[in-house]
VMD Tcl script that draws the C-alpha trace (Angstrom):
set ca {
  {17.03 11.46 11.33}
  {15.95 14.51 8.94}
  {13.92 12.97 5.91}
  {13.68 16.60 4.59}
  {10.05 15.34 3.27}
  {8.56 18.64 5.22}
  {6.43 20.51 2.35}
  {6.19 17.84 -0.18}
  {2.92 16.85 -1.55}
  {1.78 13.07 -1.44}
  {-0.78 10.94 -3.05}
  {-2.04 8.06 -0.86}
  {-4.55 5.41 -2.49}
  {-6.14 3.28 -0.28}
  {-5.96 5.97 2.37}
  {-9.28 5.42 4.59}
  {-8.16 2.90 6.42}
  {-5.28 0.09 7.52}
  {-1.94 0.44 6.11}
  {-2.97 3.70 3.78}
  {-4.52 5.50 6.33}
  {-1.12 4.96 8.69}
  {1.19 6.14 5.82}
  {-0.82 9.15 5.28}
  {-0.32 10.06 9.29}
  {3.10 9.17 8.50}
  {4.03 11.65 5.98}
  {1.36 13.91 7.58}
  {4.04 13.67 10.60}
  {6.73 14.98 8.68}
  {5.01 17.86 7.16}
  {3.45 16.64 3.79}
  {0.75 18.14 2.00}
  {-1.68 15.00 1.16}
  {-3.91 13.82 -1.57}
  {-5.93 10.85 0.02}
  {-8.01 8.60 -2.29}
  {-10.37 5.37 -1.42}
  {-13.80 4.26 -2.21}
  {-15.43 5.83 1.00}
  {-16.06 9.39 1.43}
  {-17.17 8.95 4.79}
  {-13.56 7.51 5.95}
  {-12.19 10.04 3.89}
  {-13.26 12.76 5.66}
  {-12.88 11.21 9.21}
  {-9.15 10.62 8.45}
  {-8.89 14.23 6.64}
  {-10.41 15.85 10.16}
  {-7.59 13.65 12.01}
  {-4.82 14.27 10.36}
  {-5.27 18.42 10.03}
  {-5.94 18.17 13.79}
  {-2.58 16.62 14.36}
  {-0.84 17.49 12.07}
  {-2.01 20.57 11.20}
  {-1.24 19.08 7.28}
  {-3.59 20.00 4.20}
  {-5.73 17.53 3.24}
  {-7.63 16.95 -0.35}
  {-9.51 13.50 -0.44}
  {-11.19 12.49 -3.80}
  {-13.78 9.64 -3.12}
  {-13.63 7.24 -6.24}
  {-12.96 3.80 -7.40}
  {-9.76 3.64 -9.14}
  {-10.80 0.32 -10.99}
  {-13.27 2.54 -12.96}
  {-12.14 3.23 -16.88}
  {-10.52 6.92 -16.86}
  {-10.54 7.01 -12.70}
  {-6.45 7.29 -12.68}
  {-5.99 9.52 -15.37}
  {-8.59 12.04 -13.75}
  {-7.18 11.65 -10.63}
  {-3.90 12.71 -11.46}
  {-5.09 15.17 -12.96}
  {-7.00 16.08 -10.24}
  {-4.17 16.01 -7.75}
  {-1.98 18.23 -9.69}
  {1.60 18.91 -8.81}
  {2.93 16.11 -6.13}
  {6.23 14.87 -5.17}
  {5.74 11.12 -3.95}
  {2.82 8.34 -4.93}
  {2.11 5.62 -2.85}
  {-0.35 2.92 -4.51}
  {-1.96 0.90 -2.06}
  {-5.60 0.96 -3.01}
  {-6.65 -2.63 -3.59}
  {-7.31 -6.33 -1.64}
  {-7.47 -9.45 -3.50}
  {-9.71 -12.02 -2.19}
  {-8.63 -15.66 -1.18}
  {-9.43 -18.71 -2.65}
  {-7.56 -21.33 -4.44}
  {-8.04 -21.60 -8.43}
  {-11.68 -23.25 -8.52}
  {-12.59 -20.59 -5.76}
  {-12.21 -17.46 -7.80}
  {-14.22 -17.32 -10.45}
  {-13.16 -14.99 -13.71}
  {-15.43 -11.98 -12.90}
  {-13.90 -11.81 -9.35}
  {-10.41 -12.34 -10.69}
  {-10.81 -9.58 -13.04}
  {-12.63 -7.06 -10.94}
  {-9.56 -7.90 -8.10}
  {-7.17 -7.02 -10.40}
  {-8.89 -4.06 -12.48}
  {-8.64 -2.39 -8.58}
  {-4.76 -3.25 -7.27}
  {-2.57 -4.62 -10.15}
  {-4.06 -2.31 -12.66}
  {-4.94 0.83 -10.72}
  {-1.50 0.48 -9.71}
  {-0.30 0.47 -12.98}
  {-2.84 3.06 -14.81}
  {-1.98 5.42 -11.67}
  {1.76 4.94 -12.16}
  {1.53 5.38 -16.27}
  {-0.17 8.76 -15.20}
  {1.71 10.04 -12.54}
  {5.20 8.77 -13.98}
  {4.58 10.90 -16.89}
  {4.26 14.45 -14.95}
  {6.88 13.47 -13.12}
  {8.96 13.02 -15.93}
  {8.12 16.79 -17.02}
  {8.77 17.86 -13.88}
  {12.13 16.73 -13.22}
  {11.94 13.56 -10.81}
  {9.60 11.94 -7.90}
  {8.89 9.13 -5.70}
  {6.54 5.88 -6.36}
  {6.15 3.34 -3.26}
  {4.22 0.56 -4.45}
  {2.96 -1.40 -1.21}
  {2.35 -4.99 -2.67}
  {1.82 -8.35 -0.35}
  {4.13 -11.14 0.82}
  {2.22 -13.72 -1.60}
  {4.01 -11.62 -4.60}
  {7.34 -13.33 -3.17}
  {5.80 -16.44 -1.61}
  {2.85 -17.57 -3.80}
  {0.65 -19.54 -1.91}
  {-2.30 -21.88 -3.94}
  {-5.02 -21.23 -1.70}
  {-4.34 -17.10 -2.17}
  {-3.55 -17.71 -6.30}
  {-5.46 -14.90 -7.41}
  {-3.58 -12.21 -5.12}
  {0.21 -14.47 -5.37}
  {0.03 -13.91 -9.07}
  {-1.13 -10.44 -8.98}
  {1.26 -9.49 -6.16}
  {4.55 -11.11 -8.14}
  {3.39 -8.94 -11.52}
  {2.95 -5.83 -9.07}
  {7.06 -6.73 -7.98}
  {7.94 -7.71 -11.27}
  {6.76 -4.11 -12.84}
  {8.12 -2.05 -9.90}
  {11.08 -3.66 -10.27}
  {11.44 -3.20 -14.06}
  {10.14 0.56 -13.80}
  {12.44 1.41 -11.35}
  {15.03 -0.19 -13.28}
  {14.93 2.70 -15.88}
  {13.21 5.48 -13.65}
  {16.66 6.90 -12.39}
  {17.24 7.96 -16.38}
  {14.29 10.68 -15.97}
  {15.16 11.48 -12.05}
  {11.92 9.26 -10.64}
  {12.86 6.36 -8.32}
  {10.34 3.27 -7.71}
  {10.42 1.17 -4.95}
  {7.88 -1.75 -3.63}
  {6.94 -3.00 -0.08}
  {5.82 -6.75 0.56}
  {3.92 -6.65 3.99}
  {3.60 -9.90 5.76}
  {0.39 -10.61 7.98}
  {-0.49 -6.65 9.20}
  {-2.73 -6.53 12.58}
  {-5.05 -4.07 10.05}
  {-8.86 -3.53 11.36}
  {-9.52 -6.45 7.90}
  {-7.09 -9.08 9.51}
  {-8.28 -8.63 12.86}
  {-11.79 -8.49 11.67}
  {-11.12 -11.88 10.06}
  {-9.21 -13.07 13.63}
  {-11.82 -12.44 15.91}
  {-14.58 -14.82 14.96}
  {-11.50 -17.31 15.02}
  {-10.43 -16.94 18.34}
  {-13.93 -16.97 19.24}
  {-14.45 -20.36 17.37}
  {-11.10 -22.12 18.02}
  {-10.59 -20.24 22.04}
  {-13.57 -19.48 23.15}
  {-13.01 -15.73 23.67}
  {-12.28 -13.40 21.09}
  {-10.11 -11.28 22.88}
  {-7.49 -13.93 22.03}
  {-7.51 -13.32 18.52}
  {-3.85 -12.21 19.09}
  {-2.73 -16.13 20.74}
  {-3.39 -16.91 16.57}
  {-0.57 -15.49 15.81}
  {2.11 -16.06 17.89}
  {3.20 -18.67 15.57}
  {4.90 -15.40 13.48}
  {8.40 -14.16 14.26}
  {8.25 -12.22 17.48}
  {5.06 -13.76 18.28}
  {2.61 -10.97 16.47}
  {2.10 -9.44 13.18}
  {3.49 -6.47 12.09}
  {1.80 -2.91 12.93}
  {0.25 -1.09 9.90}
  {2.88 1.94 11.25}
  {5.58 -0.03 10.77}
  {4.75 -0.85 6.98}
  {4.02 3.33 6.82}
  {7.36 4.11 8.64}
  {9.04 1.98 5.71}
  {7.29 3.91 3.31}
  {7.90 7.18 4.39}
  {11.86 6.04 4.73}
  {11.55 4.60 1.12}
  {10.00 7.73 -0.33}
  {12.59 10.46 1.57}
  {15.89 11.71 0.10}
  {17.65 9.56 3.12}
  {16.87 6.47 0.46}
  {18.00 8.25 -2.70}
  {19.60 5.65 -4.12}
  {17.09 3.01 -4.11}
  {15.41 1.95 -6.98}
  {14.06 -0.84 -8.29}
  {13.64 -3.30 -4.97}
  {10.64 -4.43 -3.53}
  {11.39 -5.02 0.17}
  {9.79 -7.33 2.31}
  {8.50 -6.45 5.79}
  {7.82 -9.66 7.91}
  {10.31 -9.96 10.45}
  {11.70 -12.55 8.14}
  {8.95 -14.81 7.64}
  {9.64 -14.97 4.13}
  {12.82 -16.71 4.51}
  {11.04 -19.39 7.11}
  {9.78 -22.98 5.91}
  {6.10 -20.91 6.42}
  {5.32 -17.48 6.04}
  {1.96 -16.97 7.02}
}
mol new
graphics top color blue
foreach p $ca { graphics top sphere $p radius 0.5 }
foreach p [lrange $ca 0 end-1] q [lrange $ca 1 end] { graphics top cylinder $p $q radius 0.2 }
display resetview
């Protein structure tokens, strides 16, 4: 299937590693130009050297924390003239509601739900000059199934799906569709980093981390390229007319009596 992506220009956040870095190789794949943002200039560059030696694709990182006043205004700024934004910059920390304390629940949310939203203000704005783009939004399961033991991150997840859904309500009026992804449990290097010490505790051997999950649909979680191939899909003309939706990608743990 043609996506007809080939020459567009992408911003990534959250692009070092896990899901990000596998939706930059995605659109790197089909010929995009990328923008590639995280906290760590180190992974930065290691994914930069990766993809142009695959891909062949130009590569700008910018190393900064987008939960710093100003960050998504002047990164916008620095990235110019793109065609797609994918927010994904961000992780939320567990803990029920005596477990997160305000300055953690602030500083969680000052990172996903508003550097989503500062980014989007920024970007949604020069694409409205320019005549139309793409904003993926890749959320979290708990935004649709709010769990009290992940509060901080269910609540923060559900406003992330509530605004994508009312921005890409009304985007289609200025040629700019926005669209949302809820991942289920990923096998990123986090969750397996979490796993491991598990499997080591509750199996004796470590390598088993995997046995943890077979309690999911299909026995595993999900691949952090399957969340990017979504993504790309989402952000290429093959889904121009879809706006508005936030779609879930757990092999339909969502609609189970548990989703985790």
């Amino acid at each position: 299937m043609e996506l007809n992506l080939k020459g567009r220009t992408v911003l990534v956040t959250g692009a070092s590693k896990g899901i990000g870095r596998a939706v930059a190789e995605g659109f790197a794949a089909e010929g995009c130009d990328l923008h590639l943002a995280a906290r760590s200039a180190d992974l930065l560059g290691e994914a930069k050297a990766a993809l142009s030696a695959a891909h062949g694709a130009s590569v700008t990182v910018h190393a900064l924390d987008l939960a710093a006043p100003g960050a998504a205004a002047g990164l916008a700024a620095e990235c110019g003239d793109i065609d797609i934004l994918v927010n994904n910059a961000g992780a939320i920390p567990a803990g029920d509601l005596a477990d997160i304390d305000e300055a953690t629940w602030r500083a969680a949310w000052d990172l996903k739900v508003f550097g989503y939203i500062n980014l989007s203000r920024a970007i949604y704005a020069r694409f409205k000059e320019k005549g139309g783009g793409v904003i993926v939004n890749v959320i979290g399961l708990a935004g649709a199934v709010p769990r009290a033991r992940y509060i901080a991150g269910s609540a923060g997840n559900a406003g992330l799906a509530g605004f994508t859904r009312a921005l890409g309500g009304g985007a289609p009026d200025d040629n700019i569709r926005v669209v949302g992804i809820h991942p289920g449990v990923i096998a990123t290097d986090r969750m397996i980093r979490v796993m491991v010490p598990r499997a080591e505790k509750e199996l004796g051997d470590a390598e088993r981390w995997p046995e943890l999950l077979a309690h999911l649909p299909f026995g595993r979680a999900g691949k952090p390229e399957e969340v990017a191939d979504l993504a790309v899909f989402l952000a290429s003309d093959r889904a121009s007319y879809i706006s508005g939706v936030v779609v879930p990608i757990d092999a339909g743990a969502n609609a189970r009596d548990f989703a985790y």
